[in-house]
C-alpha positions as CSV (number, residue, x, y, z in Angstrom):
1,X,-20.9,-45.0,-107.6
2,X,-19.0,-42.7,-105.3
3,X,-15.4,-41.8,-105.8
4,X,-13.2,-40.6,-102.9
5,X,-9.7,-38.7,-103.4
6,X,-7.5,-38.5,-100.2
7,X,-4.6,-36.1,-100.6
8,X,-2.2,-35.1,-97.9
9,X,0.1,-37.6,-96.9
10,X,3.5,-37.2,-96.8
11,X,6.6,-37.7,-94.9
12,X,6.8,-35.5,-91.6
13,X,9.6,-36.1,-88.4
14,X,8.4,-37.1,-84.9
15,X,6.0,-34.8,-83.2
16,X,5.3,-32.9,-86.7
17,X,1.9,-32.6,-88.2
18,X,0.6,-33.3,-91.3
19,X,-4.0,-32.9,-92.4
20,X,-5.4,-35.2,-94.3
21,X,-8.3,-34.4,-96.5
22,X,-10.7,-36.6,-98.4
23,X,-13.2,-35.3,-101.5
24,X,-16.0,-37.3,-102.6
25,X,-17.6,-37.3,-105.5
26,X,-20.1,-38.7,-108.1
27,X,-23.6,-40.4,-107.3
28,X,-23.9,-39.2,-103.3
29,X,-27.5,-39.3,-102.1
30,X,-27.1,-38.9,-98.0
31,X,-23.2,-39.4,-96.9
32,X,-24.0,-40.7,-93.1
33,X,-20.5,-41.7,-91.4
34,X,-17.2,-40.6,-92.9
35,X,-14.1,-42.3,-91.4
36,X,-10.6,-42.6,-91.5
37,X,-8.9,-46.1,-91.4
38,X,-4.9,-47.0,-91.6
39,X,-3.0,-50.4,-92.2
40,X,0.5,-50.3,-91.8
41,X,3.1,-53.9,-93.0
42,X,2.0,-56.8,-91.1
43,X,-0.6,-55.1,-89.5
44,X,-4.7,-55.8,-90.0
45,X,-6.6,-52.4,-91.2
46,X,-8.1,-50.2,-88.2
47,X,-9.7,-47.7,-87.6
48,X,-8.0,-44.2,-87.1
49,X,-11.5,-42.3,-86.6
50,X,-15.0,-41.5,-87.4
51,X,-17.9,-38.3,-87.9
52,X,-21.5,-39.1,-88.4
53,X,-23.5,-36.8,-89.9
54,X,-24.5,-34.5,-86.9
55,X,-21.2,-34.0,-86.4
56,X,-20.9,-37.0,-83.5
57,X,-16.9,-37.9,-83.6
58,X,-15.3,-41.1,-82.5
59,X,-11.4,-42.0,-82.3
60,X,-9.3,-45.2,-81.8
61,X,-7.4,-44.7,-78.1
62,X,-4.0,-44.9,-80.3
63,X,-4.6,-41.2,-81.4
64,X,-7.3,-40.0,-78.6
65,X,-6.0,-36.3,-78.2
66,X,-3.8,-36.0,-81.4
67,X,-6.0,-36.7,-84.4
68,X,-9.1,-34.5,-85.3
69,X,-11.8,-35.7,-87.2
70,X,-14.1,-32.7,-89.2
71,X,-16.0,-33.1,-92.1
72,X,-18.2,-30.6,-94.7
73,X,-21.2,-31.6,-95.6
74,X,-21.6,-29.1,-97.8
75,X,-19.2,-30.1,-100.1
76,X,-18.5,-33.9,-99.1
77,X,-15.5,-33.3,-97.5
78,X,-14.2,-35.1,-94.9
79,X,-10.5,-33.8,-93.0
80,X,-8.2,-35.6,-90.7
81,X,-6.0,-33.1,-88.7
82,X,-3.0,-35.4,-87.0
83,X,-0.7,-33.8,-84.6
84,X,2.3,-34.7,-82.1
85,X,2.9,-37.6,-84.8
86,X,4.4,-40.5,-83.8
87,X,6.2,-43.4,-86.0
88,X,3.7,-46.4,-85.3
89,X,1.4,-43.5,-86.9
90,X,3.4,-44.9,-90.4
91,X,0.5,-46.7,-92.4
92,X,-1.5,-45.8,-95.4
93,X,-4.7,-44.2,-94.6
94,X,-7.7,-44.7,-96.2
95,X,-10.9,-42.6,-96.3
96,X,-14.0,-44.3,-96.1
97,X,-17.8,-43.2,-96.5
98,X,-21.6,-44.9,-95.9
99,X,-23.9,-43.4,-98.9
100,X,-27.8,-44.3,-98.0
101,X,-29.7,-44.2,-101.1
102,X,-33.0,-44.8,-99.2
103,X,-33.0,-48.1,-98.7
104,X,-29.3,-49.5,-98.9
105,X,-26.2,-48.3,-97.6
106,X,-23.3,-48.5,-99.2
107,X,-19.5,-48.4,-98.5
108,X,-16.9,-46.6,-100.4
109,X,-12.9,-46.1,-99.7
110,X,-10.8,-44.3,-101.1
111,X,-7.2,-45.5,-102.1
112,X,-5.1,-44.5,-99.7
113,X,-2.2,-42.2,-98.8
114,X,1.2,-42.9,-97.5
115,X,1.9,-41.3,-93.8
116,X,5.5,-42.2,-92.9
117,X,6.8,-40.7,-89.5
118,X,10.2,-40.8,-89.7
119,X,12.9,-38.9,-88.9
């Protein structure tokens, strides 16, 4: 098993900022993507963005320019840098990873952190 801890979230104004991190933990053989989803009332879960493990990066066109994906392999970390905030950014993001143990992949998330954009 594979635990994920997001920390982060919080309430920011309009146009603030506010980094998202995500730790994981436990049995991790090869983490291969890391990603970042968000579902906000009424809404189906999306995806926010996405690293693979060369470093490859991949964004949803809602936050193309704003939102930076990183991640740490070193110590299975994965980072979500938003900026220029807006309030349809209000959801509860969820961090997400793919652990391939040789032969399976597996899919982990994390339980989620409040992002409320409000002012």
């Amino acid at each position: 098993q594979v635990q994920l801890v997001e920390s982060g979230g919080g309430l920011v104004q309009p146009g603030g900022s506010l980094s998202l991190s995500c730790a994981a933990s436990g049995r991790i053989l090869s983490i291969t993507r890391m990603a970042w989803y968000r579902q906000s009332p009424g809404k189906e879960r999306e995806l926010v963005a996405r690293v693979t493990q060369d470093g490859r990066t991949d964004y949803a066109d809602s936050v193309k320019g704003r939102f930076a994906i990183s991640r740490d392999n070193a110590k299975n970390l994965v980072y979500l840098q938003m900026n220029n905030l807006k309030p349809e950014d209000s959801a509860v993001y969820y961090c997400t990873v793919k652990n391939f143990d040789g032969r399976h992949t597996f899919l982990y998330w994390g339980q989620g952190t409040q992002v409320t954009v409000s002012s």
